[in-house]
PDB file with one MODEL, atoms N, CA, C and O in Angstrom:
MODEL        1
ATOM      1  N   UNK A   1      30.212 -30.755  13.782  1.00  0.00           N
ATOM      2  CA  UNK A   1      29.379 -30.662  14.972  1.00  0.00           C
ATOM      3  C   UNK A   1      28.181 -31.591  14.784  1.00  0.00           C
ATOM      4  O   UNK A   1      27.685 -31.707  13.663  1.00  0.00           O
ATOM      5  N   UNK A   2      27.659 -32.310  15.918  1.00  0.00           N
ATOM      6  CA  UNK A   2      27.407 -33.689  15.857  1.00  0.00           C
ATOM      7  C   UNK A   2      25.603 -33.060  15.911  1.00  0.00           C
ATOM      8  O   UNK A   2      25.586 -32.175  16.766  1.00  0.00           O
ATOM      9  N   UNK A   3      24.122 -33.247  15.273  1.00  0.00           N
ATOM     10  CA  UNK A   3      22.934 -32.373  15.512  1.00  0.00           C
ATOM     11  C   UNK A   3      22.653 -32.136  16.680  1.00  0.00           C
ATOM     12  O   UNK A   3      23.501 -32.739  17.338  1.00  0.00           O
ATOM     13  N   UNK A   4      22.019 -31.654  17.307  1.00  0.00           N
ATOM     14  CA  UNK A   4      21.576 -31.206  19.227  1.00  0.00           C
ATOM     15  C   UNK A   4      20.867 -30.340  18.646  1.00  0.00           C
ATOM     16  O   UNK A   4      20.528 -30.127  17.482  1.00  0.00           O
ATOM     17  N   UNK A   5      20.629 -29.694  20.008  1.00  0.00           N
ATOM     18  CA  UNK A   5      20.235 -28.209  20.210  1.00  0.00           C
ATOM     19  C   UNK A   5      21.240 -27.388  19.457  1.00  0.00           C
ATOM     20  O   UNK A   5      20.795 -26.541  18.683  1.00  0.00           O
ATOM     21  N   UNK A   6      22.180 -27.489  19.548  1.00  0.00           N
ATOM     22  CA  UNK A   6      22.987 -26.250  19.655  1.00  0.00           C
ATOM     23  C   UNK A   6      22.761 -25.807  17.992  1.00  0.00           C
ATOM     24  O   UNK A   6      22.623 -24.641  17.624  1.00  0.00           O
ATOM     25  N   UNK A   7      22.755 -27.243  16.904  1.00  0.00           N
ATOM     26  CA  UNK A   7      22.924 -26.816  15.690  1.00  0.00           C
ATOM     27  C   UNK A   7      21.309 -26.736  14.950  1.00  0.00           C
ATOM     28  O   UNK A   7      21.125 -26.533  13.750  1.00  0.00           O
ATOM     29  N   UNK A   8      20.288 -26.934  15.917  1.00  0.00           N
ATOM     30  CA  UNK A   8      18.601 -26.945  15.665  1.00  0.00           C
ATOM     31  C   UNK A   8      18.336 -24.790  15.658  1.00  0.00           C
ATOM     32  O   UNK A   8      17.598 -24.161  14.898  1.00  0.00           O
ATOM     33  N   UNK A   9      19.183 -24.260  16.702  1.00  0.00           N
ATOM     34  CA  UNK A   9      19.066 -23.084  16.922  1.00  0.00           C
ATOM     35  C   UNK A   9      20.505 -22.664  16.251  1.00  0.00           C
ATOM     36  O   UNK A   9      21.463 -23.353  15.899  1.00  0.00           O
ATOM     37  N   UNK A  10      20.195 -20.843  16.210  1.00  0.00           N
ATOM     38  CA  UNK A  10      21.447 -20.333  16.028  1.00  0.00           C
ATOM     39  C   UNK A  10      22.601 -20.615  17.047  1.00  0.00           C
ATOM     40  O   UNK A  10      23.760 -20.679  16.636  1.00  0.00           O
ATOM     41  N   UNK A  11      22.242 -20.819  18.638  1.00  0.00           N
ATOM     42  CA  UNK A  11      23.336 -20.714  19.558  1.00  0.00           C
ATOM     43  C   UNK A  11      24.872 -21.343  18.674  1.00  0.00           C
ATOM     44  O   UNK A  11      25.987 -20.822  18.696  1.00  0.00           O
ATOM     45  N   UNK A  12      24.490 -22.465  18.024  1.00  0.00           N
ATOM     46  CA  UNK A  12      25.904 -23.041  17.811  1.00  0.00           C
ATOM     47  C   UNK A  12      26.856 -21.507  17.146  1.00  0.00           C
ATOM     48  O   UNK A  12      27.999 -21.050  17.187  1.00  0.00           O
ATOM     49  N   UNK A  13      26.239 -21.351  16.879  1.00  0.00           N
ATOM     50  CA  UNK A  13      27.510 -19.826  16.321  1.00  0.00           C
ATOM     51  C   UNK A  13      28.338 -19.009  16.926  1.00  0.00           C
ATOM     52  O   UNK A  13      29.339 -18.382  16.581  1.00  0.00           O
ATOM     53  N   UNK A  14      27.409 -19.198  18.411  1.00  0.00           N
ATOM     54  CA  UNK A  14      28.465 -18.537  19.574  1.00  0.00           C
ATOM     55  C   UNK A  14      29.002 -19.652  20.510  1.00  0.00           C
ATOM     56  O   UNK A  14      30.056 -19.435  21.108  1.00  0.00           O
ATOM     57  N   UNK A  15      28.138 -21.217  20.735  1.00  0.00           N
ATOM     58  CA  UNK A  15      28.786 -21.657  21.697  1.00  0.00           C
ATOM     59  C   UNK A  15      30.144 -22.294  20.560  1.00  0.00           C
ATOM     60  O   UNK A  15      31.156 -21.984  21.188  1.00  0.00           O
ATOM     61  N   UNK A  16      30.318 -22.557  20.072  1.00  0.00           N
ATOM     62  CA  UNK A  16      31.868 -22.909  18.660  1.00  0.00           C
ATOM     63  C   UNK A  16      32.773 -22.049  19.619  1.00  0.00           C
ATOM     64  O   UNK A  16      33.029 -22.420  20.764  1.00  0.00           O
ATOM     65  N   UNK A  17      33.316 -20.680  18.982  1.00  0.00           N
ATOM     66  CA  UNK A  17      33.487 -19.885  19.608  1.00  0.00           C
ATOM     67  C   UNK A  17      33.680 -19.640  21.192  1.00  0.00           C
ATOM     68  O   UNK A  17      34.782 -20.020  21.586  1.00  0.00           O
ATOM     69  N   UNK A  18      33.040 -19.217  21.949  1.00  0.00           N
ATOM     70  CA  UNK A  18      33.378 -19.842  22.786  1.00  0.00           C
ATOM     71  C   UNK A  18      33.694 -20.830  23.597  1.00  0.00           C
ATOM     72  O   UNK A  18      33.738 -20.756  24.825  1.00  0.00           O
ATOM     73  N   UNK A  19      33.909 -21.730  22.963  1.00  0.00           N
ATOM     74  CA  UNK A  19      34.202 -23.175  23.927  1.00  0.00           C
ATOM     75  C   UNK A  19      36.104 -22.696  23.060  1.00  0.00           C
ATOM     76  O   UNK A  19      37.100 -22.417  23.728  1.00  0.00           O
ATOM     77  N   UNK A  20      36.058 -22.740  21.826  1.00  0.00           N
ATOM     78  CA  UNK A  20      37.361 -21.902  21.604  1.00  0.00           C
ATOM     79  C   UNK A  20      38.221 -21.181  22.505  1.00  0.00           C
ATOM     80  O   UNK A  20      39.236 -21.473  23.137  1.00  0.00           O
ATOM     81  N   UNK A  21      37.635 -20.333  22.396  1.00  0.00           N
ATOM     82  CA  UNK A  21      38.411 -19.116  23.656  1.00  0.00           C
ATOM     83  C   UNK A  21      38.589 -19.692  25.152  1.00  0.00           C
ATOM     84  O   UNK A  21      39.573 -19.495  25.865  1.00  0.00           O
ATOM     85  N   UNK A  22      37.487 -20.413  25.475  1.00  0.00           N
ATOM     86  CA  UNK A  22      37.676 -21.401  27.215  1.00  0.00           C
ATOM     87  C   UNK A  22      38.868 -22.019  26.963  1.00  0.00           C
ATOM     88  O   UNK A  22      39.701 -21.801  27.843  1.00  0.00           O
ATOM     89  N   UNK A  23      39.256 -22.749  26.021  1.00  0.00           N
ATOM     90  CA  UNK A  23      40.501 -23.403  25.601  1.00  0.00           C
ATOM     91  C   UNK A  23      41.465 -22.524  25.132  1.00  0.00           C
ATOM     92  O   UNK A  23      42.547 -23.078  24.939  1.00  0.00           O
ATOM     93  N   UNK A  24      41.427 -21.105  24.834  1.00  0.00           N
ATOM     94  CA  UNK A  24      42.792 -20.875  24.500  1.00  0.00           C
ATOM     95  C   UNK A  24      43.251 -19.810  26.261  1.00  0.00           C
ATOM     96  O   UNK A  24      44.423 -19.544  26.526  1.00  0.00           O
ATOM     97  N   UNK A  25      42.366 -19.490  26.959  1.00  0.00           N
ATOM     98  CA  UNK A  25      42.372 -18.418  27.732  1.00  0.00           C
ATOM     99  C   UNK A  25      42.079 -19.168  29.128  1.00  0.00           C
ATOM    100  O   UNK A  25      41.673 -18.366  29.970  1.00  0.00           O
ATOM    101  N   UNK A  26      42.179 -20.554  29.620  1.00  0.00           N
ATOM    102  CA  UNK A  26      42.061 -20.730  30.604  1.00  0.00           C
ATOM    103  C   UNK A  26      40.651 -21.584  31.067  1.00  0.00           C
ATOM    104  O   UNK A  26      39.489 -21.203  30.922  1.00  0.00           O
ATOM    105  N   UNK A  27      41.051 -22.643  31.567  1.00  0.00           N
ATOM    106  CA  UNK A  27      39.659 -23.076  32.341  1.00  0.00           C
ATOM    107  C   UNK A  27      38.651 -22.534  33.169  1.00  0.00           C
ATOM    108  O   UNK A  27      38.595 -21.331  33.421  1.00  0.00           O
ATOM    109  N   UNK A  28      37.874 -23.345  33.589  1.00  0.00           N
ATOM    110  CA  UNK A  28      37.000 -22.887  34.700  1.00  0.00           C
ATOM    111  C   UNK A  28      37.899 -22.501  36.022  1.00  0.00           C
ATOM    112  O   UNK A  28      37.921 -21.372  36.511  1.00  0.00           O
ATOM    113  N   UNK A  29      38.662 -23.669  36.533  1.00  0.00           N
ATOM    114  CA  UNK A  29      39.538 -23.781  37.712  1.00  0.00           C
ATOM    115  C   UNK A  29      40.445 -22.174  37.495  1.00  0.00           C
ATOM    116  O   UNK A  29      40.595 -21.227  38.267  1.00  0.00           O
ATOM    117  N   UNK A  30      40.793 -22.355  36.465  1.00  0.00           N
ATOM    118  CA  UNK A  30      42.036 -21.687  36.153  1.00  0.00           C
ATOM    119  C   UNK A  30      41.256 -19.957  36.427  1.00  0.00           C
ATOM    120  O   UNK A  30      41.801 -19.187  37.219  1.00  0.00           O
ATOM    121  N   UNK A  31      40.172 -19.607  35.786  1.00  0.00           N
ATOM    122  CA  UNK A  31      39.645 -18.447  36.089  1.00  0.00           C
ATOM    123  C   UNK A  31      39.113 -18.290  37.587  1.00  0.00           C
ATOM    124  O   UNK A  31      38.974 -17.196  38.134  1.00  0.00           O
ATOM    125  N   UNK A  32      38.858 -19.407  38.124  1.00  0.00           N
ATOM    126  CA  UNK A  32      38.218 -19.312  39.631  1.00  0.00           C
ATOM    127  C   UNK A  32      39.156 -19.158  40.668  1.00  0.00           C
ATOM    128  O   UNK A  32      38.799 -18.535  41.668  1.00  0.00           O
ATOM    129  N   UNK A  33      40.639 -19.759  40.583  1.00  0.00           N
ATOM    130  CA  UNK A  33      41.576 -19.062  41.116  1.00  0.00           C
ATOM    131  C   UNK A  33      42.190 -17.712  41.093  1.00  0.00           C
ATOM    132  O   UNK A  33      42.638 -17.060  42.036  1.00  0.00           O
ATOM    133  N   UNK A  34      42.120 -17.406  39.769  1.00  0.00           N
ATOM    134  CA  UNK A  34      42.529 -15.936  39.800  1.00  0.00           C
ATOM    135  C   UNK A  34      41.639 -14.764  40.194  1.00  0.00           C
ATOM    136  O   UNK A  34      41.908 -13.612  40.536  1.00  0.00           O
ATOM    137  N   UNK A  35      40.304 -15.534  40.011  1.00  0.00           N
ATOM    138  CA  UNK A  35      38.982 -14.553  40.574  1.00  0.00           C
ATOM    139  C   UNK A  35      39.110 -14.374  42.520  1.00  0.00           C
ATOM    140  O   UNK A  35      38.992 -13.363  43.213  1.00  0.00           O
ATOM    141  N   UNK A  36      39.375 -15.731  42.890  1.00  0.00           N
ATOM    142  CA  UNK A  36      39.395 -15.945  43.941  1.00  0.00           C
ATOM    143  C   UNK A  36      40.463 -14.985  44.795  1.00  0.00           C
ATOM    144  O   UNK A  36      40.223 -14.167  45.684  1.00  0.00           O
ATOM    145  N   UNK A  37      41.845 -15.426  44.141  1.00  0.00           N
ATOM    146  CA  UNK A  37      42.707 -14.853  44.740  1.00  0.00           C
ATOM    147  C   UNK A  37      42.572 -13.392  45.029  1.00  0.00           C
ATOM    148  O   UNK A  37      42.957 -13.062  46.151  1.00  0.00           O
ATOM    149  N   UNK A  38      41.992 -12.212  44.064  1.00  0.00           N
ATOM    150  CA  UNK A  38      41.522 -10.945  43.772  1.00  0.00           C
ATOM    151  C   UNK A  38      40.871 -10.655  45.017  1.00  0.00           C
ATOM    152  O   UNK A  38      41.322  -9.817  45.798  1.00  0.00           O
ATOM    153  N   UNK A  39      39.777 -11.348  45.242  1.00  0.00           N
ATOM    154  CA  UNK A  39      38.709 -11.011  46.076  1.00  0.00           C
ATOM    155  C   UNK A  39      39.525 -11.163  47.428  1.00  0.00           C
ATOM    156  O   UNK A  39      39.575 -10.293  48.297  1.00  0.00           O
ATOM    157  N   UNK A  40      40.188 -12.461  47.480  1.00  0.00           N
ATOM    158  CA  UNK A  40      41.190 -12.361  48.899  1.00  0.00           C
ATOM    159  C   UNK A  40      41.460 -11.392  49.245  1.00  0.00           C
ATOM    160  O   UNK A  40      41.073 -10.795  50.250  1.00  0.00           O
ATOM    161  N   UNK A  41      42.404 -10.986  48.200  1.00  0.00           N
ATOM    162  CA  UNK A  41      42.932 -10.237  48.665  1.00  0.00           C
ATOM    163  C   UNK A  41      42.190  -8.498  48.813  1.00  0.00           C
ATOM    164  O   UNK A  41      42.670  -7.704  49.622  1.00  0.00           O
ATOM    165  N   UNK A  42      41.389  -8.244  48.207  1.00  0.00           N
ATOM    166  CA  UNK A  42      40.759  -7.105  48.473  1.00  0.00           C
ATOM    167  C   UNK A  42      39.877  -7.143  49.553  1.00  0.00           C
ATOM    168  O   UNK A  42      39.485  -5.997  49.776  1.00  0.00           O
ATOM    169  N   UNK A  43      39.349  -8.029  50.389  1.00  0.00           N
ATOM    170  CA  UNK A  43      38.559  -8.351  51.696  1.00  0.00           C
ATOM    171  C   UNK A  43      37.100  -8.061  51.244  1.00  0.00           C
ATOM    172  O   UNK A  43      36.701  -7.962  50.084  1.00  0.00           O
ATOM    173  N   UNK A  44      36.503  -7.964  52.204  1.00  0.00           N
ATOM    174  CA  UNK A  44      34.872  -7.721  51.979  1.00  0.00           C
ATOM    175  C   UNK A  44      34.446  -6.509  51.512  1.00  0.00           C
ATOM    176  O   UNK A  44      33.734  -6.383  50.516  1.00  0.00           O
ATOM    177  N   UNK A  45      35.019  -5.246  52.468  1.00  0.00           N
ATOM    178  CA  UNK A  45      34.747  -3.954  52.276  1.00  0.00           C
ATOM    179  C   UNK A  45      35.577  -3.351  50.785  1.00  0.00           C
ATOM    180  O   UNK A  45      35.044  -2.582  49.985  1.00  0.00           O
ATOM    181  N   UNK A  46      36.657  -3.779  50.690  1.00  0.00           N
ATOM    182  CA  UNK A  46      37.302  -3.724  49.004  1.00  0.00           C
ATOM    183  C   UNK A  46      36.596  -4.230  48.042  1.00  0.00           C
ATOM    184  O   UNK A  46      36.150  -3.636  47.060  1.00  0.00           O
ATOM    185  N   UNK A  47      36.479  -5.469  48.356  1.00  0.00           N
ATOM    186  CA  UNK A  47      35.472  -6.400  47.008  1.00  0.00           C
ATOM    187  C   UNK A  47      34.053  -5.409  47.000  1.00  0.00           C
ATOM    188  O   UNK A  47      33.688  -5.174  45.848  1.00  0.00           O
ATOM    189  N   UNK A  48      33.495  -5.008  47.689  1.00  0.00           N
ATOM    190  CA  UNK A  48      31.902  -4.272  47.778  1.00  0.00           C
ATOM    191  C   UNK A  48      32.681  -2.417  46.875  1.00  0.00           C
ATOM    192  O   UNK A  48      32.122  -1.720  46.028  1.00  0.00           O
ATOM    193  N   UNK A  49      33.806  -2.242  47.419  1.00  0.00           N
ATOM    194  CA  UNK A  49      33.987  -0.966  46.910  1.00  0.00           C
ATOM    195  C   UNK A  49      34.071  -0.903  45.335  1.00  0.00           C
ATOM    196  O   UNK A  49      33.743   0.053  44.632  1.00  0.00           O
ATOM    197  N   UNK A  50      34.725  -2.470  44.807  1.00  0.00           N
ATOM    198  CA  UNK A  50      34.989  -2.510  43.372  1.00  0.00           C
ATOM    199  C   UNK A  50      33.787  -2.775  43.231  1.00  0.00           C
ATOM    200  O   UNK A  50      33.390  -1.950  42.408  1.00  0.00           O
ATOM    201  N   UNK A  51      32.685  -3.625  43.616  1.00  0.00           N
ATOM    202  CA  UNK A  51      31.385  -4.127  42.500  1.00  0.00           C
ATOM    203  C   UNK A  51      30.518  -2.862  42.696  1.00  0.00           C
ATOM    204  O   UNK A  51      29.405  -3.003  42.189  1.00  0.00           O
ATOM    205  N   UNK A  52      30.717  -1.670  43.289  1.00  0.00           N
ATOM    206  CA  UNK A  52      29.429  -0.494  43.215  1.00  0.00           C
ATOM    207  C   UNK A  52      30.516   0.485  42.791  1.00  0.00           C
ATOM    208  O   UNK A  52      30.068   1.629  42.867  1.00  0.00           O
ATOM    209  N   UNK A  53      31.840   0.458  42.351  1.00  0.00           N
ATOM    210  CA  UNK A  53      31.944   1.481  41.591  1.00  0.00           C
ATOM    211  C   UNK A  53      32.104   1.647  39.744  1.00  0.00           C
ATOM    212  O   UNK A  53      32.653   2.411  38.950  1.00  0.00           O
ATOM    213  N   UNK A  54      31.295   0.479  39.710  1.00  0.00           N
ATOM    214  CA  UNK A  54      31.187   0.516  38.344  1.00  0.00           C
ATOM    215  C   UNK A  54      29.582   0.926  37.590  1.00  0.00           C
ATOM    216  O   UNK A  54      29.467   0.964  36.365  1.00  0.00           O
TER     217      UNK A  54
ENDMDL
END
């Protein structure tokens, strides 16, 4: 890992790691479609029922 920020602070310990997992589990695109599709399909009043019953 090349010096920056990341290796001046602790962060590099978690961003390693996760930039890992972004690559084994899917992109940005790749999560924004499946997020997307969810919400489609649950509509406005569904999507509001899942984010306040947690």
């Amino acid at each position: 890992m090349e010096p920056g920020f990341t290796l001046e602070y602790d962060l590099h310990n978690l961003t390693g790691p996760l930039l890992d997992w972004r690559s084994d589990h899917g992109n940005d695109a790749y999560w924004a479609n499946v997020l997307g599709t969810k919400v489609a399909k649950m509509g406005g009043p569904g999507l509001w029922a899942e984010i306040t019953a947690r």
